[in-house]
C-alpha positions as CSV (number, residue, x, y, z in Angstrom):
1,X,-21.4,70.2,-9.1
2,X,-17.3,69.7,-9.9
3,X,-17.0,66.3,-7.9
4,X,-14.8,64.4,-9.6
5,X,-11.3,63.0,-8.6
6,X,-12.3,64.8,-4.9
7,X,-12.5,62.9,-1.2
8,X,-15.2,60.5,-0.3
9,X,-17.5,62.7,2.0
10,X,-16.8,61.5,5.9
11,X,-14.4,58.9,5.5
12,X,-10.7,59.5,6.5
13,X,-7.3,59.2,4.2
14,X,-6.0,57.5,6.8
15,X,-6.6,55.6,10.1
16,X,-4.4,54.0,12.6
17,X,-5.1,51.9,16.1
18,X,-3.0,50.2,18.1
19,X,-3.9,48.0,21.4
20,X,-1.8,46.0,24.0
21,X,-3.6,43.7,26.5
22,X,-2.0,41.5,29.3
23,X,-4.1,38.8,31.2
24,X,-2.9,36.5,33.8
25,X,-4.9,34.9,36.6
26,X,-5.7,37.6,38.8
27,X,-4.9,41.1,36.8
28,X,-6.4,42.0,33.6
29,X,-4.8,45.1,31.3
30,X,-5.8,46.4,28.1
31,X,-4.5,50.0,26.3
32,X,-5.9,51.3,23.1
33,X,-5.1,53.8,20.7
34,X,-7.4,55.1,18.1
35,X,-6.3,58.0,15.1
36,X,-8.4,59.5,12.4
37,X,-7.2,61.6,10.1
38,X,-8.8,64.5,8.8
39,X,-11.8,64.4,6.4
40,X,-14.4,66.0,3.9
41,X,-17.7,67.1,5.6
42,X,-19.0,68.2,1.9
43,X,-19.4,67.2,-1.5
44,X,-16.8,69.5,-3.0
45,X,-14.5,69.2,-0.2
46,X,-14.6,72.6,1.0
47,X,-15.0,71.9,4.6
48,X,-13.2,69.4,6.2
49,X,-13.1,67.9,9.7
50,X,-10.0,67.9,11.9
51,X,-8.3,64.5,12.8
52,X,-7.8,62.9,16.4
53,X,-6.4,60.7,18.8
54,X,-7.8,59.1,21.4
55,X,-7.1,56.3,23.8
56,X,-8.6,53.9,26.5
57,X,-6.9,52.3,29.6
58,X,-8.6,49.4,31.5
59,X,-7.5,47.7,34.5
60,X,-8.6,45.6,36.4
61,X,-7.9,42.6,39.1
62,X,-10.2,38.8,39.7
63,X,-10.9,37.4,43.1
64,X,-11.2,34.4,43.9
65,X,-14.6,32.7,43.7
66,X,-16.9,33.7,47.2
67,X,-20.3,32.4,47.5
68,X,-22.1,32.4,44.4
69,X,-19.5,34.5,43.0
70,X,-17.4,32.2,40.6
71,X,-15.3,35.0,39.2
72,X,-15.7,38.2,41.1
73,X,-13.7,41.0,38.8
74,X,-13.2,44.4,39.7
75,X,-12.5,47.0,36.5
76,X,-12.2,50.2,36.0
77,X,-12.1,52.1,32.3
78,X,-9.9,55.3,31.9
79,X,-10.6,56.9,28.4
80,X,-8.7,60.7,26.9
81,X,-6.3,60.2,29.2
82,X,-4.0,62.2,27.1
83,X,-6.4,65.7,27.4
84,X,-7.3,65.6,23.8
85,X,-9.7,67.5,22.1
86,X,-12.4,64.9,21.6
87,X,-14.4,65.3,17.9
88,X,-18.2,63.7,16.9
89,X,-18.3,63.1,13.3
90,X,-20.2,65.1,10.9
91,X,-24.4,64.3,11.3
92,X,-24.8,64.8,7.6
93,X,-23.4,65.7,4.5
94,X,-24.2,68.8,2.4
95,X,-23.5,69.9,-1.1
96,X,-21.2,72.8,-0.6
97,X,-20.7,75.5,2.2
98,X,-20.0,78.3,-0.4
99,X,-22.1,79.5,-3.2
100,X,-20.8,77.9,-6.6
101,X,-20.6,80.0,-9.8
102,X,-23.2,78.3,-11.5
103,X,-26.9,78.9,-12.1
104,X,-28.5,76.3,-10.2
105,X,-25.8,76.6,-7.2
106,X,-27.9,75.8,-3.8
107,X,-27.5,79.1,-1.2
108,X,-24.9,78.7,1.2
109,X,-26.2,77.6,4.9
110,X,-26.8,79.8,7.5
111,X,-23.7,80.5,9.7
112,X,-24.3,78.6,13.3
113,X,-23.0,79.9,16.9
114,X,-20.7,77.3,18.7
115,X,-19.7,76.9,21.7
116,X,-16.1,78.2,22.6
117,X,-14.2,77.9,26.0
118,X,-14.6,82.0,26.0
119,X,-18.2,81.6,26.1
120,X,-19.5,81.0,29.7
121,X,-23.7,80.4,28.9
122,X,-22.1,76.7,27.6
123,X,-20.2,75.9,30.4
């Protein structure tokens, strides 16, 4: 299998974050940012994986103490708040996804049905 100089399998070129946070005595802020680029999903880098974004917002505001209560804190978590497409990584790794022209070249995998925003049984 011709493997050499390609990608590592499932680990992106390039990957980027970014986070603020602000904390005082009463109100508590953090914002995140999170990019992966695109990667291989196979051996011989034939299929790849799309990059994404995504980000995280949290808020959130500290009473003061009330009965047993020393620090009473109220938080919420906000995360996509952009709307982007939000990607799992790949579950396993295979050798190829099209048949190589060699002799002892594995059969390519069986072509799998996913679910589109046109298709209504997924919704």
């Amino acid at each position: 299998m011709p493997t050499k100089g390609l990608e590592v399998v499932m680990s992106p070129r390039i990957m980027a974050n970014f986070g603020l946070s602000y904390d005082s005595d009463q109100f508590c802020d953090n914002f995140s940012l999170h990019y992966a680029g695109p990667q291989s999903v196979t051996l011989v880098n034939d299929e790849r994986r799309l990059g994404d974004v995504s980000d995280t917002l949290t808020i959130g505001y500290r009473f003061k103490p009330f009965l047993y209560a020393k620090i009473p804190t109220f938080r919420m978590n906000f995360t996509n708040l952009t709307g982007s497409i939000v990607r799992t990584g790949p579950t396993g790794v295979t050798t190829n996804t099209q048949t190589m022209p060699c002799s002892t070249a594995l059969p390519s995998p069986v072509p799998v049905a996913l679910p589109t925003s046109s298709n209504r049984a997924f919704r």
